[in-house]
C-alpha positions, 0 to 999 in steps of 0.5 A: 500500500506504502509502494502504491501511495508513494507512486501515486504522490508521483503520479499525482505531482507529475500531472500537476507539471504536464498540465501547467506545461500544457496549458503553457505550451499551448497558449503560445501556439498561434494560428493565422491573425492570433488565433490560439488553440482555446479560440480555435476550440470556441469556434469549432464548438459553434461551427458544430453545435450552432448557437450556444450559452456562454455558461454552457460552452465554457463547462463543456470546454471545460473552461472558467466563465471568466476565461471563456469571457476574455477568450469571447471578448477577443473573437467578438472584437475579431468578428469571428463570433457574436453575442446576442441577449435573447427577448425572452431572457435578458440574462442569458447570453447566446454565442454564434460563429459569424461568417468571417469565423467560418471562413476562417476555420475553413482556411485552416482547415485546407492549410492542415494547421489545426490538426499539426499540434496533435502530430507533434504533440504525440510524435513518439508515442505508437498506437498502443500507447495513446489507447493507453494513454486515452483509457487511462486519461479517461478512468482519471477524468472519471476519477475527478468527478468525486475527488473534490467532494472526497478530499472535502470530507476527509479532510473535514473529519481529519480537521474535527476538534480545530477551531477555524483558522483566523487572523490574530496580530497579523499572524495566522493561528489554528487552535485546538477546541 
């Protein structure tokens, strides 16, 4: 149990740093006039599903609605979506891929670019592997739907017997009841 725990302390610290790099690595990757990957998602979402809420395109891209906010500002100011407040709801704001973001995903689909990242991303990786890779990604993923809820009670029962935490004299103090 100690062998499995320790590797899973390694597994675990490992794909904290793969995920930080990705999402790094990935911001830096820039397609015609400055479209990144995360917009390039956006309009693939659109382009296939037609009109979407803000709220539900950012949880199926699994993005925050904050970052889905300034991804959309930027396609929106670039004419490749628009947004729109129906009649019936005032609240609700819908996103639609303009002309311009069909035409333009349609340019990079020719030029071969939106699929490249993906073959140099994977470059020595066989097939076997990304199966490997997909299943195992996938149990994970699986495996995160209750993570939070878990780590939430075990912590709390762990916790029981401690007063919060507060502020005291600048410093922060924890005292037992």
């Amino acid at each position: 149990m100690s062998q499995q725990k320790g590797l899973g302390s390694e597994a675990d610290t490992q794909l904290r740093r793969m995920i930080r790099r990705f999402v790094v690595e990935r911001d830096k990757v820039v397609f015609l006039n400055g479209m990144t990957l995360p917009q390039l998602e956006v309009l693939r979402k659109l382009s296939v599903e037609g009109p979407l809420k803000a709220g539900q395109l950012a949880e199926e891209l699994d993005f925050s609605p904050g970052a889905m906010t300034a991804l959309c500002d930027k396609l929106v100011a670039g004419g490749m979506i628009e947004r729109r407040r129906p009649e019936e709801d005032r609240r609700t704001v819908v996103l639609s891929i303009t002309g311009k973001g069909l035409r333009l995903l349609e340019t990079l689909r020719q030029s071969g670019q939106p699929g490249m990242h993906l073959k140099h991303l994977f470059r020595d990786f066989t097939e076997e592997e990304l199966e490997w890779l997909l299943k195992l990604s996938t149990k994970l993923y699986r495996n995160l739907e209750w993570y939070a809820e878990t780590m939430r009670t075990d912590l709390a029962v762990k916790l029981e017997g401690f007063e919060d935490v507060t502020e005291a004299h600048g410093e922060r103090e924890s005292t037992a009841r």
